[in-house]
C-alpha positions in Angstrom: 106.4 -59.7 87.0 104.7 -62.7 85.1 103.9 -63.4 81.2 101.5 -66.2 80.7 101.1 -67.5 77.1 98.1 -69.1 76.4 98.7 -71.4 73.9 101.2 -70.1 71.9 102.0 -71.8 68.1 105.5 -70.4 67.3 108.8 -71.5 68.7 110.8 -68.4 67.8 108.4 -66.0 69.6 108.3 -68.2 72.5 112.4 -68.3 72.3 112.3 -64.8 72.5 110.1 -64.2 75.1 112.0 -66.7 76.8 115.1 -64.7 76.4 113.3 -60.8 77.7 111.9 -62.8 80.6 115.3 -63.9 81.4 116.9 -60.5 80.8 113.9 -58.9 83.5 114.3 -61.5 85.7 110.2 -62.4 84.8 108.5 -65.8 85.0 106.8 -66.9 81.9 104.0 -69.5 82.2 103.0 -71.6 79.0 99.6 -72.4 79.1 98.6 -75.4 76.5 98.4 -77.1 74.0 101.3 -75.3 72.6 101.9 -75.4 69.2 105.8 -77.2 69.7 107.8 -79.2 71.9 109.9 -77.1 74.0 112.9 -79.1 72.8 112.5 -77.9 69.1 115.7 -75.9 67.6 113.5 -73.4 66.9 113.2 -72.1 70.6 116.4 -72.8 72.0 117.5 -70.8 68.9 115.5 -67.8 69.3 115.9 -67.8 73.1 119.7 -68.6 72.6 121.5 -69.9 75.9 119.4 -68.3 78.2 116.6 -70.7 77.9 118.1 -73.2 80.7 118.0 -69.7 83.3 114.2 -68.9 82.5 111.5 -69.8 85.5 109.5 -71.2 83.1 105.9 -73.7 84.4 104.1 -75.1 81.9 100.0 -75.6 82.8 97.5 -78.2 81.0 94.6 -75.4 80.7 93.9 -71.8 82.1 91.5 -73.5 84.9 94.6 -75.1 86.4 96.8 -72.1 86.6 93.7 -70.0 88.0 93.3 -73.0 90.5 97.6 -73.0 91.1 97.4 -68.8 91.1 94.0 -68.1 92.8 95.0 -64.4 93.9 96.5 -63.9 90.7 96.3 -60.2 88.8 96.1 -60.4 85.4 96.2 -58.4 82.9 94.8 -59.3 79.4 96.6 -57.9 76.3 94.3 -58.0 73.5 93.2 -55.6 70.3 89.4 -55.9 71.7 90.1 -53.8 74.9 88.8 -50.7 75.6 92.2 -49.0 77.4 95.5 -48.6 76.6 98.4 -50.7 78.4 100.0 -47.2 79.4 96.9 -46.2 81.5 96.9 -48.9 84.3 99.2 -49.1 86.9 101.2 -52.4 87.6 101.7 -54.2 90.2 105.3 -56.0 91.0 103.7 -59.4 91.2 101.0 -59.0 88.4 100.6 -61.1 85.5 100.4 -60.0 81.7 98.9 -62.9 79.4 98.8 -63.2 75.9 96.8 -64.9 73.6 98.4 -67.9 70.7 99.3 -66.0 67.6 96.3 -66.7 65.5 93.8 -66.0 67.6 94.9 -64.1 70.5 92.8 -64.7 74.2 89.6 -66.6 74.0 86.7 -64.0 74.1 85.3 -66.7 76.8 88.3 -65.8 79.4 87.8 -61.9 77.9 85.2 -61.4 78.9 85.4 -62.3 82.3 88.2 -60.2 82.6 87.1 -57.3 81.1 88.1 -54.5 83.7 91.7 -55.4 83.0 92.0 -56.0 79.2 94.7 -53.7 78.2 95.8 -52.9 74.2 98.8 -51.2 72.0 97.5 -48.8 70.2 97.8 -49.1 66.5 96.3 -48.3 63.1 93.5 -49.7 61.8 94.9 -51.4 58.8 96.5 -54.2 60.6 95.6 -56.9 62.6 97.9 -57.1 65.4 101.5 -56.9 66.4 104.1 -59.8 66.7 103.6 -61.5 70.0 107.8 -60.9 71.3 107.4 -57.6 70.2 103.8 -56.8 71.8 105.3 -58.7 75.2 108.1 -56.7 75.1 106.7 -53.2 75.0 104.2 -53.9 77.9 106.9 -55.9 79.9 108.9 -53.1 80.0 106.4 -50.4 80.9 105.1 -52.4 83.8 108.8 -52.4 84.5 109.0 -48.7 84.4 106.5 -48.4 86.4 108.5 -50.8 89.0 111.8 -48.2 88.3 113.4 -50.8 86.5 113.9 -52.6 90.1 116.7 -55.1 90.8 118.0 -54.2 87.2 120.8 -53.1 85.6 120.7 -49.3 84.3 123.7 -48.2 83.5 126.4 -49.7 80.8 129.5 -49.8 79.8 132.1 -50.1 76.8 133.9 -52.8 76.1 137.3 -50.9 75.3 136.7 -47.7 75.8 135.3 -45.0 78.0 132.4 -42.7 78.3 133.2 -39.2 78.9 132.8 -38.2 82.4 130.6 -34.7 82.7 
C-alpha cells in the first residue's frame, strides 16, 4: 500500500504517519510545499526511531508524481465524497492520498477523481478528523482487506503466558 500527503503543514501528524507506514510496511509519499523541514524535532519525535526505516519520496507537485506513477490507483480521502472508505475494495498496490490539514485535497485534483473519492463517516457538527488518525483507520481497512498480509498477527507477553485453550 501507498499514503500520499499532499502538502501536509504539521510535523507530528506527518511523524506519525511516518511511524503506521513503518509498522505496515507502506510507502508514504510527501507531496509539497510541506509546511516543515523533515529534519524538525517535531517529526522525528512523533515518528520516534522509526523514521530512518520509512520508504519515504518526497515530490515538487502532484503533476510530477502522476508523471513518476502514471498507472497509479488512488484513492482520495476527503469529507466531500459521496461513498464511504468501507465500500470499495483495495487493491495491494493502491494509493490512499490525503489532503494538508487546513484544507484537505484541492477540489481541482477532486474532481478529476471523483469515482474514487472515499470518506469516514462522521457527524455533522465537525469538520473533519485528525489526519494520523483519519490515515490510520483507512490504512488499516485496506489492510484487512489484504488479510493483514506479510504482518504480524499474533502477540506475545513479555513475562508471562497466555493460556493455551
Amino acid at each position: 500500500m501507498h499514503i500520499i500527503l499532499h502538502q501536509p503543514e504539521i510535523p507530528a501528524n506527518t511523524g506519525n504517519i511516518g511511524r503506521t507506514c513503518v509498522a505496515t510496511g507502506t510507502s508514504l509519499h510527501l507531496i509539497e510545499p510541506l509546511g516543515f523541514r523533515l529534519n524538525e524535532k517535531e517529526i522525528k519525535r512523533a515518528g520516534m526511531d522509526y523514521w530512518e526505516h520509512l520508504d519515504v519520496t518526497r515530490y515538487m507537485n502532484f503533476e510530477e508524481f502522476k508523471t513518476l506513477h502514471p498507472q497509479a490507483k488512488i484513492w482520495m480521502a476527503t469529507t466531500k465524497a459521496k461513498q464511504v472508505y468501507t465500500d470499495v475494495t483495495f487493491g495491494p498496490e493502491d494509493f490512499i492520498m490525503f489532503g494538508k490539514e487546513s484544507a484537505g485535497i484541492p477540489e481541482e485534483i477532486l474532481v478529476a477523481y471523483e469515482e474514487s473519492c472515499i470518506r469516514i463517516p462522521m457527524l455533522s457538527q465537525i469538520r473533519s478528523l485528525n489526519l494520523s488518525n483519519s490515515v490510520a483507520i483507512v490504512l488499516y481497512e485496506a489492510l484487512r482487506q489484504q488479510n493483514f498480509s506479510q504482518m504480524q498477527l499474533e502477540g506475545s507477553l513479555h513475562r508471562l503466558h497466555w493460556k493455551k485453550e
